[in-house]
Gaussian input, Z-matrix of N, CA and C with variables (Angstrom, degrees):
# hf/3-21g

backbone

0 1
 N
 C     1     B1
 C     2     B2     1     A1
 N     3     B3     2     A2     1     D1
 C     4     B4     3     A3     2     D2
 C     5     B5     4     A4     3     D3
 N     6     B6     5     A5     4     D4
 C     7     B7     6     A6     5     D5
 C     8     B8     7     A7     6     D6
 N     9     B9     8     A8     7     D7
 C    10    B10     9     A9     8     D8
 C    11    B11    10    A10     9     D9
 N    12    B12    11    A11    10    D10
 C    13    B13    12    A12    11    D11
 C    14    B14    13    A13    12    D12
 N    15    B15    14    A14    13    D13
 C    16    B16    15    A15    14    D14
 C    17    B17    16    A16    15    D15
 N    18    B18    17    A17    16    D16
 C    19    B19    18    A18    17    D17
 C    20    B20    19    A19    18    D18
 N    21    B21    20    A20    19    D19
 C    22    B22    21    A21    20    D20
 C    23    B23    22    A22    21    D21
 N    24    B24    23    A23    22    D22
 C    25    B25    24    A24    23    D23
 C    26    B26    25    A25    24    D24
 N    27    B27    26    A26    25    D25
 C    28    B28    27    A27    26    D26
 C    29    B29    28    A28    27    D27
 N    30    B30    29    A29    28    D28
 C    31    B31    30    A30    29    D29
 C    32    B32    31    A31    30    D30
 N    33    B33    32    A32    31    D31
 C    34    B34    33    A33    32    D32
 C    35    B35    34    A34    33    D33
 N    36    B36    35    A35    34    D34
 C    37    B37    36    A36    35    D35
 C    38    B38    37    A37    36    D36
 N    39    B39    38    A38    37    D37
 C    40    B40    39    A39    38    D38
 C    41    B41    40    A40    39    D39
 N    42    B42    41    A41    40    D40
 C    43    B43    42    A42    41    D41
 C    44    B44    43    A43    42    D42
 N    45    B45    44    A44    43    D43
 C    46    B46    45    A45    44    D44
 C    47    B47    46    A46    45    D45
 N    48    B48    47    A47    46    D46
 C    49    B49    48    A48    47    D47
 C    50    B50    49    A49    48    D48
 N    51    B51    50    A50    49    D49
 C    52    B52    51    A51    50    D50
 C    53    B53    52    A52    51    D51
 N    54    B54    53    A53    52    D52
 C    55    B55    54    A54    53    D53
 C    56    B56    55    A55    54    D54
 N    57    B57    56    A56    55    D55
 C    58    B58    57    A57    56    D56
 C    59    B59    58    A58    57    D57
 N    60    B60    59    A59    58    D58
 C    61    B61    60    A60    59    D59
 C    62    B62    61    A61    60    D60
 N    63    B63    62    A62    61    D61
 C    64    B64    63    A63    62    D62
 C    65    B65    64    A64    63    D63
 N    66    B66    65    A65    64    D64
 C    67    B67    66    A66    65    D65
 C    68    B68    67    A67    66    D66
 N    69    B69    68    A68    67    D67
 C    70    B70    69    A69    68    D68
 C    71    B71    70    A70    69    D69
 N    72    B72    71    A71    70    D70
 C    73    B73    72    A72    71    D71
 C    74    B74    73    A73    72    D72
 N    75    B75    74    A74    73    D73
 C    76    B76    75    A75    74    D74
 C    77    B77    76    A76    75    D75
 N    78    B78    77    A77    76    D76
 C    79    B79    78    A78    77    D77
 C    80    B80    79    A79    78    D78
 N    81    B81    80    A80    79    D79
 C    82    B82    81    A81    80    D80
 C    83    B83    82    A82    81    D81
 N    84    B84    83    A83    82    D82
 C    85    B85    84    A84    83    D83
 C    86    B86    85    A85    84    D84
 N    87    B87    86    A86    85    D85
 C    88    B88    87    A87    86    D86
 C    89    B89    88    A88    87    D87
 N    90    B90    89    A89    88    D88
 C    91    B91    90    A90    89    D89
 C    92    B92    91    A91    90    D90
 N    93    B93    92    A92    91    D91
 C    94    B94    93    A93    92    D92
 C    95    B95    94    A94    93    D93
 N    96    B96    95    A95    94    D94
 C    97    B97    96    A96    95    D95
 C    98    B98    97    A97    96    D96
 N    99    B99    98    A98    97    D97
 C   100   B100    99    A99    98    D98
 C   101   B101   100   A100    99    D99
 N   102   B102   101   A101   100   D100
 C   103   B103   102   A102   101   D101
 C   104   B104   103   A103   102   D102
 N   105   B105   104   A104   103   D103
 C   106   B106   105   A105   104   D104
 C   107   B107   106   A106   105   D105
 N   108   B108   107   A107   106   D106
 C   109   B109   108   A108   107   D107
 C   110   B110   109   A109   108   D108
 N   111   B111   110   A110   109   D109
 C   112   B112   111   A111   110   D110
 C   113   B113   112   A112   111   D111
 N   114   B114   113   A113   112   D112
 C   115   B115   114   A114   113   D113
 C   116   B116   115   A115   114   D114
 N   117   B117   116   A116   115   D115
 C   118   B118   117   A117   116   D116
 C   119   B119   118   A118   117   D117
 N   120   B120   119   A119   118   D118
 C   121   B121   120   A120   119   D119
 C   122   B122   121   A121   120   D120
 N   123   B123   122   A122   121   D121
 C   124   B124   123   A123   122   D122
 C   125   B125   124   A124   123   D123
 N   126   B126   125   A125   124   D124
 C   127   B127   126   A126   125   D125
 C   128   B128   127   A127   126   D126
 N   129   B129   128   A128   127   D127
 C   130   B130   129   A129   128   D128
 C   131   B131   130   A130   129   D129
 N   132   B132   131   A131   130   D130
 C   133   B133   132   A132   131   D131
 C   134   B134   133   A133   132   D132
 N   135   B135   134   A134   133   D133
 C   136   B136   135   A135   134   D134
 C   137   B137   136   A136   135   D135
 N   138   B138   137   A137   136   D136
 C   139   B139   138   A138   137   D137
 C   140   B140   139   A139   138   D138
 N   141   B141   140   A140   139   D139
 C   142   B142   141   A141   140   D140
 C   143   B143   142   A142   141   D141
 N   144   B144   143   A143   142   D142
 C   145   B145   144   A144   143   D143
 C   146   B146   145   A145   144   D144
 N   147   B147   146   A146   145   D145
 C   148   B148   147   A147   146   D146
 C   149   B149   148   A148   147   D147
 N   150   B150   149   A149   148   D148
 C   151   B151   150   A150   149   D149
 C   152   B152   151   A151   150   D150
 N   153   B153   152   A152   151   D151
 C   154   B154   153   A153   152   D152
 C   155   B155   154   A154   153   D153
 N   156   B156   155   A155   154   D154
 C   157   B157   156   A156   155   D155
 C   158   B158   157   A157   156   D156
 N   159   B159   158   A158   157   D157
 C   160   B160   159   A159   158   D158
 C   161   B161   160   A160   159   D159
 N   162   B162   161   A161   160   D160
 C   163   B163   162   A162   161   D161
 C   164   B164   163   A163   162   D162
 N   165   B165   164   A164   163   D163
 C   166   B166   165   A165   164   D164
 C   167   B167   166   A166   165   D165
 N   168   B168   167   A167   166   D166
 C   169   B169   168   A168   167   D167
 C   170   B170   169   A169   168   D168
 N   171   B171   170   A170   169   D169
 C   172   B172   171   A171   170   D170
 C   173   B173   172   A172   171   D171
 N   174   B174   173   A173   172   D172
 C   175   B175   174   A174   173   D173
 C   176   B176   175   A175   174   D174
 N   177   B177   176   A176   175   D175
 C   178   B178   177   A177   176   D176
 C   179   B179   178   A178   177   D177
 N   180   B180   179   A179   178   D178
 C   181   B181   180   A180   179   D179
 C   182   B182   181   A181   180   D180
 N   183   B183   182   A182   181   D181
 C   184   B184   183   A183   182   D182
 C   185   B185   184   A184   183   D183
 N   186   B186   185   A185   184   D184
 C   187   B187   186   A186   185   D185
 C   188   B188   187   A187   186   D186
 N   189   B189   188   A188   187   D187
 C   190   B190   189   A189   188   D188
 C   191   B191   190   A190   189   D189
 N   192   B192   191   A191   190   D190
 C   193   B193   192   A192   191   D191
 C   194   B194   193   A193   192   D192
 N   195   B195   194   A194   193   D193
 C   196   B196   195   A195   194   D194
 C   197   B197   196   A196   195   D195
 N   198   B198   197   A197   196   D196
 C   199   B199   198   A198   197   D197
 C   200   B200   199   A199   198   D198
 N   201   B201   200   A200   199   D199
 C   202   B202   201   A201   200   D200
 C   203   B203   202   A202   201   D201
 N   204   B204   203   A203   202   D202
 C   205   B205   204   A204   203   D203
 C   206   B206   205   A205   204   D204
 N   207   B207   206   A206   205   D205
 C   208   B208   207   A207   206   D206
 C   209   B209   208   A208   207   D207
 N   210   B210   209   A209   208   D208
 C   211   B211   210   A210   209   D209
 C   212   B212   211   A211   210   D210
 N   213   B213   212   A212   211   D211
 C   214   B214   213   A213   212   D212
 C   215   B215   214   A214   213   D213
 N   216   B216   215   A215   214   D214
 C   217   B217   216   A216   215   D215
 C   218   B218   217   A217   216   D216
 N   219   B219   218   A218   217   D217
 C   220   B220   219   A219   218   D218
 C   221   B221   220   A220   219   D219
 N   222   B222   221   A221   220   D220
 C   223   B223   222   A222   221   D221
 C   224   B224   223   A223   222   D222
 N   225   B225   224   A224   223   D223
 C   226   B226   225   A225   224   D224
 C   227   B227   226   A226   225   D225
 N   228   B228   227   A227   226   D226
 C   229   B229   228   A228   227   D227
 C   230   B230   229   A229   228   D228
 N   231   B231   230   A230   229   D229
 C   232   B232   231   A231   230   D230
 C   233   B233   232   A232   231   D231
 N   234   B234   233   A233   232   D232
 C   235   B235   234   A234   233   D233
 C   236   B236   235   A235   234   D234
 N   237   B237   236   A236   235   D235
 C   238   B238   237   A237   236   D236
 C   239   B239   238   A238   237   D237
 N   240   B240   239   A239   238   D238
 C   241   B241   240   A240   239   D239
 C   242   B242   241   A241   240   D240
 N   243   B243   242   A242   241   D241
 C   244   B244   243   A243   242   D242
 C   245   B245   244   A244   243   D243
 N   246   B246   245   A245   244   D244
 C   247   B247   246   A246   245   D245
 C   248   B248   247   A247   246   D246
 N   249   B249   248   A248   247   D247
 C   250   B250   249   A249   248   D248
 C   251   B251   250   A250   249   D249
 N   252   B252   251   A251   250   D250
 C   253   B253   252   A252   251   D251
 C   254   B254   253   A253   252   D252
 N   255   B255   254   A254   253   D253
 C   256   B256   255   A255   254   D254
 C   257   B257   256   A256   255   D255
 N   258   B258   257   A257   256   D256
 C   259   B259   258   A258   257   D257
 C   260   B260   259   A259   258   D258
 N   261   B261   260   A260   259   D259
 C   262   B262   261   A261   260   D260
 C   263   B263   262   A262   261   D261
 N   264   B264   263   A263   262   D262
 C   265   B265   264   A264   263   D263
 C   266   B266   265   A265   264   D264
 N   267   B267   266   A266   265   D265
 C   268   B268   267   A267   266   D266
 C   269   B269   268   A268   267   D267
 N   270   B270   269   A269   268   D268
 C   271   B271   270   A270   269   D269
 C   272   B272   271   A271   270   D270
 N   273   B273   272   A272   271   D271
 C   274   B274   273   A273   272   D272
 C   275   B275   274   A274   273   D273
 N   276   B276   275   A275   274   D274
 C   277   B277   276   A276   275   D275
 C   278   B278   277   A277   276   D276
 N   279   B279   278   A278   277   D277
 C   280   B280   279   A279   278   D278
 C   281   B281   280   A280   279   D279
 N   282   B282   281   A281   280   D280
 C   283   B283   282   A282   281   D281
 C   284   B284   283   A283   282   D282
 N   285   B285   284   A284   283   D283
 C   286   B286   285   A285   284   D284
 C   287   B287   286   A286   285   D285
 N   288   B288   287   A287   286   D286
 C   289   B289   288   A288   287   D287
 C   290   B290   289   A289   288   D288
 N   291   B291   290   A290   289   D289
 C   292   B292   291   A291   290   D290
 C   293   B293   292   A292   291   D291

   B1=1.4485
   B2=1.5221
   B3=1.5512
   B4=1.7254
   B5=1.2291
   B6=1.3781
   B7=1.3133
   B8=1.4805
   B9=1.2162
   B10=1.2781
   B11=0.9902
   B12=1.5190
   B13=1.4473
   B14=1.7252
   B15=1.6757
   B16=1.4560
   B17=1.9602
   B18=1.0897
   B19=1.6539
   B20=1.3106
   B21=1.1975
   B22=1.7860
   B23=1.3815
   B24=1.0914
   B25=1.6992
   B26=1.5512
   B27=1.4690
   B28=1.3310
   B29=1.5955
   B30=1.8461
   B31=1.2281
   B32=1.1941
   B33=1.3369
   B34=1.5031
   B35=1.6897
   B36=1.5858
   B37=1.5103
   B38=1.8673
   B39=0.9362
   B40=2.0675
   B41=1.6271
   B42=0.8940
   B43=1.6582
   B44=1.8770
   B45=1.0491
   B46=1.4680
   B47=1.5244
   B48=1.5484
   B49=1.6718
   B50=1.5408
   B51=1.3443
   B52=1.0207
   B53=1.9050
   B54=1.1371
   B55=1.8584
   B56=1.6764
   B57=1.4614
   B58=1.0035
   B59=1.4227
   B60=1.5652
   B61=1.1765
   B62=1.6881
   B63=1.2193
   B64=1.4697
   B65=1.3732
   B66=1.3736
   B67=1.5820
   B68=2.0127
   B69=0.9742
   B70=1.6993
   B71=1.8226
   B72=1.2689
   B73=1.5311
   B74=1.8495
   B75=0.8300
   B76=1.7985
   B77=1.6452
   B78=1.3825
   B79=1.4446
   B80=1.4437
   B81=0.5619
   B82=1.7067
   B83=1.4769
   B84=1.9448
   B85=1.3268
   B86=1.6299
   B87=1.6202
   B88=1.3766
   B89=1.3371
   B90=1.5756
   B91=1.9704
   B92=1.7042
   B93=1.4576
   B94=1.0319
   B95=1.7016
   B96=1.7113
   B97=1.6857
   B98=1.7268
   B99=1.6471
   B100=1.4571
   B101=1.7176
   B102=1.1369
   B103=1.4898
   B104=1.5888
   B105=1.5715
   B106=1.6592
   B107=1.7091
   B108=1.5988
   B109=1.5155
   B110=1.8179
   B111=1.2620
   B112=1.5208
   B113=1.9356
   B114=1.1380
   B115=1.3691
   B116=1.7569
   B117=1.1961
   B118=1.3017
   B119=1.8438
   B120=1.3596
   B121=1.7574
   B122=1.3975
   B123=1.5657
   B124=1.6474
   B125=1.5287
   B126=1.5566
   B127=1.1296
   B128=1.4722
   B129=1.4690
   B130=1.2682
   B131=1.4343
   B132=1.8856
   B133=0.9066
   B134=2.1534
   B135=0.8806
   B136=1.5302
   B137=1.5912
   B138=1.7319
   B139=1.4696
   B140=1.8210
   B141=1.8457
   B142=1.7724
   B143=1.2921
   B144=1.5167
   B145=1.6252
   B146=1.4855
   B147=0.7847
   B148=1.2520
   B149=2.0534
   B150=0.4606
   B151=1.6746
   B152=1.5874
   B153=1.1611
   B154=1.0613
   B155=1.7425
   B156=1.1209
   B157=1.5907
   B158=1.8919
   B159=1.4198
   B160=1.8741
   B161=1.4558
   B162=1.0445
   B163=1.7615
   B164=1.8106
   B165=1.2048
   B166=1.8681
   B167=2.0044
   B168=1.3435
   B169=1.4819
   B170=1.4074
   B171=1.3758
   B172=1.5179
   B173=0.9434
   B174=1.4399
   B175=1.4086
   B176=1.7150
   B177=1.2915
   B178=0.9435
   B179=1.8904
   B180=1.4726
   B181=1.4403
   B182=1.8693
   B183=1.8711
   B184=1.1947
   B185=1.4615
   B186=1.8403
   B187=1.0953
   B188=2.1309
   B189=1.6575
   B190=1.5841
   B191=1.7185
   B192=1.1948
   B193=1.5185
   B194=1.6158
   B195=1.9447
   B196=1.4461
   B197=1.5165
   B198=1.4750
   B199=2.2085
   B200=1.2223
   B201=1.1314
   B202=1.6376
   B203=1.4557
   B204=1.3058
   B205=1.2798
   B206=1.8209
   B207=1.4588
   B208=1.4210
   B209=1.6682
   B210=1.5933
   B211=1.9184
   B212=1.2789
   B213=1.4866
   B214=1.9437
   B215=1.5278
   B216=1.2042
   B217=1.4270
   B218=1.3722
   B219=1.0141
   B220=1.7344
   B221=1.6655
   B222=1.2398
   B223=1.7910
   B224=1.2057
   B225=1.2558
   B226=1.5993
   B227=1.7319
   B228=1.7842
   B229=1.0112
   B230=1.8509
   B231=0.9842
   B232=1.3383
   B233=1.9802
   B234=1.4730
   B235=1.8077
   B236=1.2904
   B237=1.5029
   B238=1.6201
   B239=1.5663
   B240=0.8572
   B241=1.2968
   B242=1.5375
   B243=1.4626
   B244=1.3629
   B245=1.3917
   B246=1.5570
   B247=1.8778
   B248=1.9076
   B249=1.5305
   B250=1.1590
   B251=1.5878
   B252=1.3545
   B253=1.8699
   B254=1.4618
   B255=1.6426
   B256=1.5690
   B257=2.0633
   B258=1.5365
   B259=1.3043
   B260=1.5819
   B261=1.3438
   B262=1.6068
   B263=0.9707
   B264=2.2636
   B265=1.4860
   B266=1.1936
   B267=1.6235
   B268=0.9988
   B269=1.6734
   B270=1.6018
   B271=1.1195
   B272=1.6766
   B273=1.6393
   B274=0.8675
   B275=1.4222
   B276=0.9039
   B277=1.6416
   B278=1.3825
   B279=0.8510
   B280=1.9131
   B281=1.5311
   B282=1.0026
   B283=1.1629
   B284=1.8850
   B285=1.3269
   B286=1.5175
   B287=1.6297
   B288=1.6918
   B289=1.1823
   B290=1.3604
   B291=1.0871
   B292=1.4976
   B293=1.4158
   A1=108.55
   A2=107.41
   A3=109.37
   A4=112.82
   A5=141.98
   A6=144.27
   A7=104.69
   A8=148.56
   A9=157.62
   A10=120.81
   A11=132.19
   A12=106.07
   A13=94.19
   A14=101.71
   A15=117.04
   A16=95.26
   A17=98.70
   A18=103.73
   A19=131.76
   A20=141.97
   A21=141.29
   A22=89.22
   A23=94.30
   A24=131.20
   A25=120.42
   A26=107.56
   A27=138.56
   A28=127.94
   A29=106.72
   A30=113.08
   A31=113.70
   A32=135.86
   A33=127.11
   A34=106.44
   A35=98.59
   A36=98.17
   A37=103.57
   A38=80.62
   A39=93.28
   A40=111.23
   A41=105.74
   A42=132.19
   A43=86.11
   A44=110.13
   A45=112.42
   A46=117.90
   A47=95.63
   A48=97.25
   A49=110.37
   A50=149.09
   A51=138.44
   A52=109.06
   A53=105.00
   A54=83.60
   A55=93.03
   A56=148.40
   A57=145.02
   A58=119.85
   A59=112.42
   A60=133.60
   A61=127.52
   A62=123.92
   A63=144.04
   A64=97.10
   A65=132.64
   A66=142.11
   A67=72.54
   A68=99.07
   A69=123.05
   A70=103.51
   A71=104.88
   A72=149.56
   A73=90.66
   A74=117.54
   A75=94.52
   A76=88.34
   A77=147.77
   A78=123.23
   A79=135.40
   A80=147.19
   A81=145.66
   A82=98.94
   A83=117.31
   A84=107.94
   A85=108.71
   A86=117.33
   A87=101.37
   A88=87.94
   A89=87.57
   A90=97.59
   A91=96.85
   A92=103.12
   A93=118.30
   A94=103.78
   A95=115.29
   A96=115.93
   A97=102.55
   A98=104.76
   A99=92.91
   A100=97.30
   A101=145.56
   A102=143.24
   A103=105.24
   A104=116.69
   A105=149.76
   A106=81.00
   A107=101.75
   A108=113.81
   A109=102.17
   A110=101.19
   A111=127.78
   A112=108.69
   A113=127.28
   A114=117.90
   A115=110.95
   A116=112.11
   A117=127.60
   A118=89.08
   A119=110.46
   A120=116.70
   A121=106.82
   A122=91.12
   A123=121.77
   A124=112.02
   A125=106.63
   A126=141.71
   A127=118.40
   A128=111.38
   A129=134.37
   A130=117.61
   A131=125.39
   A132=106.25
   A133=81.50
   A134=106.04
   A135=100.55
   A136=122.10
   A137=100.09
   A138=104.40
   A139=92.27
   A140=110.47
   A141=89.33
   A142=77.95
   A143=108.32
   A144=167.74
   A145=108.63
   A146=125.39
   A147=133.37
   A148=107.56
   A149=143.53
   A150=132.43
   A151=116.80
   A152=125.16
   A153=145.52
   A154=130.93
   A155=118.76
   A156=116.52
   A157=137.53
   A158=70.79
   A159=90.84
   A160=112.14
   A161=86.73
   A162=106.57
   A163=109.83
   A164=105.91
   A165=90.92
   A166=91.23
   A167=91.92
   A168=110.97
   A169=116.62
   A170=124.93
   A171=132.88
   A172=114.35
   A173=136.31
   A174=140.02
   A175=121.32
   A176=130.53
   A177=107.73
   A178=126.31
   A179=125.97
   A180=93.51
   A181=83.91
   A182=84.11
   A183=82.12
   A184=134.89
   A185=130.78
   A186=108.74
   A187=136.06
   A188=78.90
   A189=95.91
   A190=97.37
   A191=121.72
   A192=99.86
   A193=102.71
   A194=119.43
   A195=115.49
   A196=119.60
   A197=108.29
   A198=87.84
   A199=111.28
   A200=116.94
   A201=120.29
   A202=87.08
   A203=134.63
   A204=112.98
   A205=102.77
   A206=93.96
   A207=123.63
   A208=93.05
   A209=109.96
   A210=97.11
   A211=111.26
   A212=113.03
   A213=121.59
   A214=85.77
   A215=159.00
   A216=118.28
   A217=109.81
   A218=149.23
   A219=158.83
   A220=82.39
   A221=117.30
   A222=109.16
   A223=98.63
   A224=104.67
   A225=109.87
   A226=128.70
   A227=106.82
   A228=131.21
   A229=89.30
   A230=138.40
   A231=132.00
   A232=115.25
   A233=97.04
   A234=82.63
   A235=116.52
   A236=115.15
   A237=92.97
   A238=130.39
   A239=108.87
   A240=118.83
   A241=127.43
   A242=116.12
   A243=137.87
   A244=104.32
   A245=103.96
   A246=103.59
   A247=90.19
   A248=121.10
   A249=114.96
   A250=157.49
   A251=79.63
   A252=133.22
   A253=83.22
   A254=87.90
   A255=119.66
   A256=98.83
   A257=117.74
   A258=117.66
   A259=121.04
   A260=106.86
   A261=111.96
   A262=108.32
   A263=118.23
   A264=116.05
   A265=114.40
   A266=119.49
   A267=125.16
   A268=129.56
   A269=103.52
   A270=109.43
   A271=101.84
   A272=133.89
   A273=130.89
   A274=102.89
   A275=140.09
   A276=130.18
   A277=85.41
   A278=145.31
   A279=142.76
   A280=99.67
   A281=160.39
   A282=167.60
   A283=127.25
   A284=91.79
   A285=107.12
   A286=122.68
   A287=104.61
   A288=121.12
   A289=105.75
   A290=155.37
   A291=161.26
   A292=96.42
   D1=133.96
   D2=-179.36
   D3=-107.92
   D4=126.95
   D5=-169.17
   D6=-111.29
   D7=120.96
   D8=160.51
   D9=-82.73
   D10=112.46
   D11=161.66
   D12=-154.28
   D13=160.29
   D14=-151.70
   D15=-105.66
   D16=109.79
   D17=168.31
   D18=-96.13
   D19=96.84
   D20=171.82
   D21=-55.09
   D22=114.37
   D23=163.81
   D24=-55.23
   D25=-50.88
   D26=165.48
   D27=-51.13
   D28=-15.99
   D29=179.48
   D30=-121.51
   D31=169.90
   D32=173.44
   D33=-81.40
   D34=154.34
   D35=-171.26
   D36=-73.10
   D37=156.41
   D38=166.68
   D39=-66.10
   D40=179.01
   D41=177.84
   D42=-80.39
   D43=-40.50
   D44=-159.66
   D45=-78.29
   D46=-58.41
   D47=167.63
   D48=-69.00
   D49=-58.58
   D50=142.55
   D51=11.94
   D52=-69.93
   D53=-166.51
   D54=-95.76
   D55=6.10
   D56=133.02
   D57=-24.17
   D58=-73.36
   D59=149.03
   D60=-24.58
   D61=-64.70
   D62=158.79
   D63=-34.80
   D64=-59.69
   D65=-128.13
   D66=-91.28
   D67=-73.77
   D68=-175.85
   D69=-6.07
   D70=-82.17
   D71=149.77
   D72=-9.46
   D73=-61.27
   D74=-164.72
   D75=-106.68
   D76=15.68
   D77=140.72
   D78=-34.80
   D79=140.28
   D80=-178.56
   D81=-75.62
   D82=140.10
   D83=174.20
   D84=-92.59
   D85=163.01
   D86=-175.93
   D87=-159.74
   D88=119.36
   D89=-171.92
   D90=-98.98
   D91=155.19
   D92=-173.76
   D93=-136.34
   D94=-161.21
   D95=179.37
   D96=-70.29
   D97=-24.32
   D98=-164.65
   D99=-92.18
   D100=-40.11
   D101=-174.64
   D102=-120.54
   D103=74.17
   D104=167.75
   D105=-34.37
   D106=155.16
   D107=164.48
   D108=-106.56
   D109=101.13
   D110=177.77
   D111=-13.61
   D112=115.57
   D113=176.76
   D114=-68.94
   D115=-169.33
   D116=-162.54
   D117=-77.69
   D118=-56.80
   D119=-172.69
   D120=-29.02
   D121=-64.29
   D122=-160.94
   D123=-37.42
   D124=-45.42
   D125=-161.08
   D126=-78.31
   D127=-34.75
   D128=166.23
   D129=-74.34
   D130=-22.09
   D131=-162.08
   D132=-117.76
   D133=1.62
   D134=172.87
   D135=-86.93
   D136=152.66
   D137=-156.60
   D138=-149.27
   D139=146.57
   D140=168.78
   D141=-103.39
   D142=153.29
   D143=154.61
   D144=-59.75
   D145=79.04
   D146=-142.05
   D147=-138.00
   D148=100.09
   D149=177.74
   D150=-77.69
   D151=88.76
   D152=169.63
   D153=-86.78
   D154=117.35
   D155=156.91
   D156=-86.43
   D157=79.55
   D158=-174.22
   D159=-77.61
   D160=145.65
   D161=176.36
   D162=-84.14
   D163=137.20
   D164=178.27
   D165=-95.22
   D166=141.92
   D167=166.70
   D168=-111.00
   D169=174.74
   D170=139.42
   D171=-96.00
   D172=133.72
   D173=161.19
   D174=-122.82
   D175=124.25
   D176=178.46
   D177=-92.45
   D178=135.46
   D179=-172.86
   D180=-132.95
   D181=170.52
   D182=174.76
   D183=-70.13
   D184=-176.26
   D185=170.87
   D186=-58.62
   D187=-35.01
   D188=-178.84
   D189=-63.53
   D190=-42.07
   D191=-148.82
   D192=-92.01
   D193=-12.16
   D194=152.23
   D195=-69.21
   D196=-27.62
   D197=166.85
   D198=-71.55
   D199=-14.66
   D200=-163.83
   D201=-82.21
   D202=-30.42
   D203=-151.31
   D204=-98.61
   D205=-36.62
   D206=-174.95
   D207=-46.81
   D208=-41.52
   D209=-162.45
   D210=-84.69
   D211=6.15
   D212=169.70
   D213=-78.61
   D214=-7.59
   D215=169.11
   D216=124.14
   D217=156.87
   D218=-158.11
   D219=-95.03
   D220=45.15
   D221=168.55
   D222=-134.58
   D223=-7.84
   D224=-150.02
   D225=-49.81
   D226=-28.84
   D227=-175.08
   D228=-76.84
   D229=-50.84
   D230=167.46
   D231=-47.47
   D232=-49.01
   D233=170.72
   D234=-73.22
   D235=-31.10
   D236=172.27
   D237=-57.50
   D238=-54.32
   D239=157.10
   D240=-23.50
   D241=-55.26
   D242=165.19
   D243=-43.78
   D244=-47.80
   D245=-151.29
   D246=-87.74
   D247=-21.03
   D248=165.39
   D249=-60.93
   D250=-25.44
   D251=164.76
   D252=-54.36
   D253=-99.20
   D254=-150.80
   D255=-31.84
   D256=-53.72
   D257=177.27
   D258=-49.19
   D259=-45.19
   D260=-176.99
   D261=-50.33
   D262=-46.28
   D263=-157.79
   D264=-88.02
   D265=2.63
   D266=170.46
   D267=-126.79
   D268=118.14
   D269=-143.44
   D270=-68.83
   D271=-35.07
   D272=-173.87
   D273=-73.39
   D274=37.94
   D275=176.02
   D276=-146.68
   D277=-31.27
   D278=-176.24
   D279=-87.85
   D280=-25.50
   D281=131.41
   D282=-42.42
   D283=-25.10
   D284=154.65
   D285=-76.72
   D286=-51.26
   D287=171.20
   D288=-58.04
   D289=-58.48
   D290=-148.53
   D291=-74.30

């Protein structure tokens, strides 16, 4: 089943789309000829496009976890970042880390 629906980006979501969204979120995905389940390559060389005002930092990491990062792709400094986000805003995964 395909559900469509058109969101202004520009506004805050409703109460409504909000659990639209939620509901969305625990569907099962199910690839077919028209939406392939992305290979490992694909995956490595994908990035969101996103327009952001980032701050440049220093960070130091170890060697393992810069090849590790290095083989996500010449974006990579963008997924870290992503996966840094995503940890901060979530407290049960930052609380692991700590």
């Amino acid at each position: 089943m395909n559900i469509r629906k058109e969101i202004d980006v520009s506004k805050p979501l409703t109460a409504e789309q909000v659990r639209m969204l939620e509901d969305a979120e625990k569907l099962p995905v199910s690839f077919d000829e028209d939406c392939p389940e992305l290979t490992d390559e694909q995956l490595r060389r994908a990035y969101r496009a996103t327009e952001r005002n980032n701050q440049s930092v220093t960070v130091s990491l170890s060697p393992q976890s810069m090849e590790k990062a290095k083989s996500l792709g010449k974006s990579y400094p963008t997924i870290l970042s992503q996966l840094l986000e995503k940890i901060l805003n979530n407290n049960d995964l930052l609380k692991k880390c700590l």
